[in-house]
Structure formats: C-alpha cells, structure tokens
Phi, psi and omega in degrees: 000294161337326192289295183327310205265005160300329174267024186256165196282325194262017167345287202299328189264016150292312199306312219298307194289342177283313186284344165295325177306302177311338171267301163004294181281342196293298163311314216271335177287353149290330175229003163300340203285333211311316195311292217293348205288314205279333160300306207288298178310324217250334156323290160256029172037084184224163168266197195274314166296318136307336180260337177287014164280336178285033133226346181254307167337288184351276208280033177256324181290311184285325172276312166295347205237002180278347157266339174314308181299342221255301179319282188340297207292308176317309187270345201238356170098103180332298205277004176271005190250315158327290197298317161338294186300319171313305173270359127326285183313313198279305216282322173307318180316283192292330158287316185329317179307299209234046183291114180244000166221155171331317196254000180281304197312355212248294170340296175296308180325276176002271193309318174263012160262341162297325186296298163330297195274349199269302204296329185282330170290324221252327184295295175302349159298279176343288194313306199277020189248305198288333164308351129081110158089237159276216265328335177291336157302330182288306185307330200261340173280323182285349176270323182284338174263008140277337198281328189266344173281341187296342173304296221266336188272342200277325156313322187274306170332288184286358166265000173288302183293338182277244201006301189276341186224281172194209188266301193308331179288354155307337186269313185327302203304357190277327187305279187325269197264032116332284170337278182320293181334284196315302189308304167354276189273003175281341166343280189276308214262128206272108187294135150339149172240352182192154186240182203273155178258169199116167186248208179230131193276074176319317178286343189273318173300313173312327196257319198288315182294339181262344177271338182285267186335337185263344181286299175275359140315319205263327169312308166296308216262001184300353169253025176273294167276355183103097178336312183241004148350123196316310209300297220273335158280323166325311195245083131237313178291326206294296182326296165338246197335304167341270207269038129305295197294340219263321180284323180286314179304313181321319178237041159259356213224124198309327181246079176278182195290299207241147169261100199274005172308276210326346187263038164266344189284118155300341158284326171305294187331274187309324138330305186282344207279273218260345165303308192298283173311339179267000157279335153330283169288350192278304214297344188286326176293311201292345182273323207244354179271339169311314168326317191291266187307315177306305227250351168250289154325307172088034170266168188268151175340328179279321185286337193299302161331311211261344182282347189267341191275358183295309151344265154323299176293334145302334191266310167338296171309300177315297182304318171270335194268342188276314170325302204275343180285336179290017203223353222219311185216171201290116225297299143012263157319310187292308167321291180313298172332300231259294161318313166305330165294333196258020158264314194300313200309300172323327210278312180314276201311329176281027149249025167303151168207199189277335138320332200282167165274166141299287205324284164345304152305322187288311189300302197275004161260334154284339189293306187290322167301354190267319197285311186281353183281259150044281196280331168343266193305330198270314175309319208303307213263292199323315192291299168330338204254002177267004177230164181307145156312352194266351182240020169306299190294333171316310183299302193284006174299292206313341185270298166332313185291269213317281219321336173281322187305312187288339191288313183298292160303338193282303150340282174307314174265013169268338202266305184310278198319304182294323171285322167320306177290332184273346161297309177306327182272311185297336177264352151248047180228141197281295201253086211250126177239190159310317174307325178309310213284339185304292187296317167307328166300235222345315201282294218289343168287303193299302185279013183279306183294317159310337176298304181323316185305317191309308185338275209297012181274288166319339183283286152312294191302341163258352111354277189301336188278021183267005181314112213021070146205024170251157166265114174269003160240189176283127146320136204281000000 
C-alpha cells in the first residue's frame, strides 16, 4: 500500500495531512471542554475550582510529558509512538464519555493527554523529515497556525455539541475519528528506516516532569491554599529547585532531553518568549468567558459556541494572509501588529458587564482572532528560521512545549485572579443577594482579562525587540 502511495507527487502532503490532524485533536481538546465546564459543574455539583482541573490536568500532562514522547520517538521510531498515541488519545477519549464523577473525568483527562503528547511531539518531526530545506519552515508554520486555531475552534465547537445533545458529546466525536486517523496513518506514514541512536535522559525527564508539574499545581491551586501558605511556598521552592537542577544538568551532559543552546539565539527566545504570553492571554479569555455568558448573559450553550465563534473564523482568515505578507515585509511588524490588536481585543472584552449583548461579544472575540491570526504563522516561521536546519523539529517540540505551558499558566492565573478577587469583593460586601454576587463575577472577570491584556502587552514588547535579528530563511 504504502509503496503505491509514495509514487504518488502529493505523497508528503498525505504525511502532512494525517500529522496535522493528530495535533488539530490533540490541541482542540484542550478548550473544547471550556463551554461544558459550567454543565460539567453543576452536573457533578463541584465549583469552578474543581472543574477547572478537566482542562488544566489535560494540558499539565502534555506539557510535563512532551519532551519525554519527543526524546521516545526519536529514539524508538515516530510513527510507532504516533500511532501509539492515537489509540491512547481515542481509548481516553471514550472513558472521559463515561465519566460518572468529577475526578473519574479528571483521571481519564490524564490518560488522554498523555496520548495528546505522545501526537505533538512527534508530529513536527514527522513534518520536517518529509519537508526538505526551507520549505520545511514554512510547513512547520503552517502546523503551528493550525494548532492555535484549533486552540481557538474548540470553544464554538463544544458549545454546538452541548447545545445540540450534551457535554459527554465533546468526547463522543473523538471516537470516530480516532479511529479513522489511526487507520489513516498506520497507512500513510512512512516506517523509519533507522533510528537516532543514544541513550535517554532519564534523570533529565524525571527533574523536568516533577518541576514542571508542581510548579503549575501551585499555580493552579495557590488561591485555594493560600499564597503563603507551607504547602503552597513548600512544592514552589521544592518546583524551583527541580527545575534549576533540570537546567544545570541539561547542560553538563552529551545527549540532553532539550538543547538548551538554542535559547542563546535571541530570535528563538524571543520568539518562544511572546509564543508563550499570547497562549497566556488567550487562555484567560478561553477559560472565563463561557462563565461569562452562562452565569451573566444567561445563554445556552449554543449561543455560547456562536458568540465565540468570531474568533476562529477570523484567525482563519487572518492567518494565512499574514503567512504570505510575512514573506514581502518584516516578520517583525506582523508579530508586533498582531499582539497589540489582541491586547485591545482583551482590552474590549474586560468592559463587558451584565448589559452587554453577543454582538459585543462576537466583536471582541473578532478583534482577538484578526490579532492572533496576524501573529502565528510569522513567529512560527521567524522561530523556526532561526536554527540549523538539522534542529528545526527539535526547535518546534519546544514552541509545543512554551505554547502548552502557556495554555496551562494562561488557564491557572486567569482561575487564581478571578477567585481571589471575587472572594474579596464578596467579604466587603454587607448584603450578599443576587446582585452582590453579579457584581464580585464582574469586578473579578474584568481584572482577570485585564491581567491577560498586560500578558499580550509584555509580549508585544519582546516581539518587537526581535528587531534585526530575524532571519526569513532556515539557517545552514
């Protein structure tokens, strides 16, 4: 089969379309859940602070576990650790479905984010072994402007499905075309003919995954427990250290998990640097405005998906047209442009109030999609253009890596700020009625989207500070 389809001229852009699909779900199943969290809650009668672990377990798992798949794959063959994931990523998928308490669903997340991570890593490998020269950068920009729109596609989505049937059908829809994928690429995807030889830095996964991981615990759970609180300065200092020690090893020792050279090239920094803050901001929006229209607007799910949807369909739009402008004028300009539109779009949205309509909303989810179209595809490729061609896919694990940490921290301090503050405004409120409580969501929605906005501000300025030092092609 395989033979057959190797003569064929659009062979690589077969490879190309099974590995975008496997990140497309990988990704989109990070904020597809965000509609359902308030169904989800009121389902198994949990707070906010509990359910929002069904999206932060996920991406915590994807993030502790992507150099580690990314290392496997290297060494043990891509497309069998792909394919592997895919039927993780499905078999998680259909427990989520048949979830009957909070933390079975929180378990099952687990199990499908490992699956997730095993298809992110591996996928921009896959791309650059079949891609050849500078076109494997551009191609690999075009896998990264899938990845934020599918970030972005997954809110409209999942309020469509809850609307038409219920939350377990965000899960459902994985079955089906799990499958197919997987059949897709046992298929498609071309076996190896050799693999990287070495051995795998076991102490370097082990220090990145318990340093990663305690860090963005305390990040989630730190208004829970108290800022200073032991637990919560204890596994902070405890994080720290992990991954102190996880950095000083890295660069003592011949094969590491991450080649931490690359972040002396400033465009690679700065680039992953402001890759990281503009999933930062999103996710502060991507978390808290379903809360925003269910529990204020008072809309259904669907309407929720469609108020939401401006977003995506604008970035679509957006994205490809910024890619190709990226190629005429400076990588630079587009970047910068485009975090400053999604800091206003952020800006907009935190004067939402119990007055506003959707239109109001549909406008400030476009603003931010014109603005994040805008910057995607050009960082990808700015970054990307900044290393040897022999460490492009090695470079694009790591923008995986930044872009979940950020989806993860963007998610944990949009949930801390909005509960902090709205606890605070509710204990110096006298008389606590509906209004109290209307008005403590609101103060506490607003600076939390404001936090975000500073995110894509701070973003923009190191952006820009890329200023003669991008490269528009891939380095020899």
């Amino acid at each position: 089969m395989q033979d057959k389809l190797k003569n064929l001229p659009y062979y690589r852009w077969l490879i190309f379309i099974v590995t975008v699909l496997g990140t497309f779900m990988a990704v989109l199943d990070s904020s597809i859940v965000n509609v359902a969290l308030p169904l989800i809650a009121v389902s198994f009668g949990v707070e906010l602070t509990n359910v929002q672990w069904v999206v932060t377990a996920y991406l915590l798992v994807i993030s502790s576990l992507l150099p580690l798949f990314g290392k496997i794959g290297d060494m043990y063959g891509r497309r069998k650790i792909y394919l592997l994931g895919f039927a993780i990523f499905t078999m998680g998928s259909l427990l989520c479905s048949l979830s009957s308490t909070i933390w079975y669903l929180v378990v099952s997340r687990v199990l499908q984010g490992a699956g997730a991570s095993m298809l992110m890593s591996n996928a921009p490998a896959i791309i650059s072994v079949t891609f050849p020269g500078t076109e494997r950068g551009r191609v690999l920009g075009m896998n990264g402007t899938v990845v934020a729109l599918a970030a972005m596609a997954g809110p409209s989505l999942g309020g469509i499905l809850v609307g038409l049937f219920n939350w377990k059908w965000i899960f459902y829809i994985n079955l089906p075309i799990g499958v197919l994928a997987y059949l897709l690429g046992y298929y498609i995807l071309p076996f190896e003919k050799k693999y990287a030889s070495g051995t795998f830095d076991f102490k370097g996964a082990v220090l990145f995954a318990l340093g990663m991981t305690g860090l963005l615990v305390v990040l989630s759970e730190g208004h829970e427990w108290g800022w200073n609180s032991l637990i919560t300065v204890g596994i902070g200092v405890i994080s720290l250290l992990l991954l102190s020690s996880f950095i000083w090893f890295e660069g003592r020792i011949k094969e590491p998990m991450i080649d931490l050279s690359l972040f002396k090239r400033w465009p690679f920094l700065a680039g992953n640097a402001s890759g990281l803050l503009s999933f930062m901001a999103m996710f502060s929006n991507n978390m808290l405005m379903p809360f925003y229209l269910h529990s204020v607007l008072s809309l259904t799910p669907t309407q929720i998906g469609l108020a939401i949807t401006p977003f995506p369909l604008l970035m679509a739009i957006a994205a490809p047209l910024s890619g190709y402008l990226s190629e005429r004028v400076s990588p630079v300009l587009l970047t910068s442009s485009g975090l400053g539109i999604l800091m206003l779009g952020l800006f907009y949205l935190a004067d939402l109030d119990a007055y506003s309509t959707i239109w109001h909303v549909a406008v400030g989810q476009g603003i931010m999609g014109i603005g994040n179209g805008m910057f995607q595809s050009p960082n990808n490729n700015s970054v990307l253009s900044s290393v040897p061609v022999s460490k492009v896919g090695l470079a694009s694990g790591i923008s995986a890596l930044m872009r979940n940490v950020g989806m993860v921290s963007g998610t944990a301090v949009a949930v801390s700020v909005f509960e902090s503050k709205r606890q605070q405004v509710l204990a110096e409120t006298l008389i606590l009625n509906q209004d109290a409580y209307m008005g403590a969501f609101l103060s506490a929605y607003h600076l939390a989207l404001m936090i975000g906005a500073c995110f894509a501000g701070i973003g923009f300025i190191i952006s820009l500070s890329r200023k003669g030092h991008v490269h528009l092609r891939v380095v020899k």
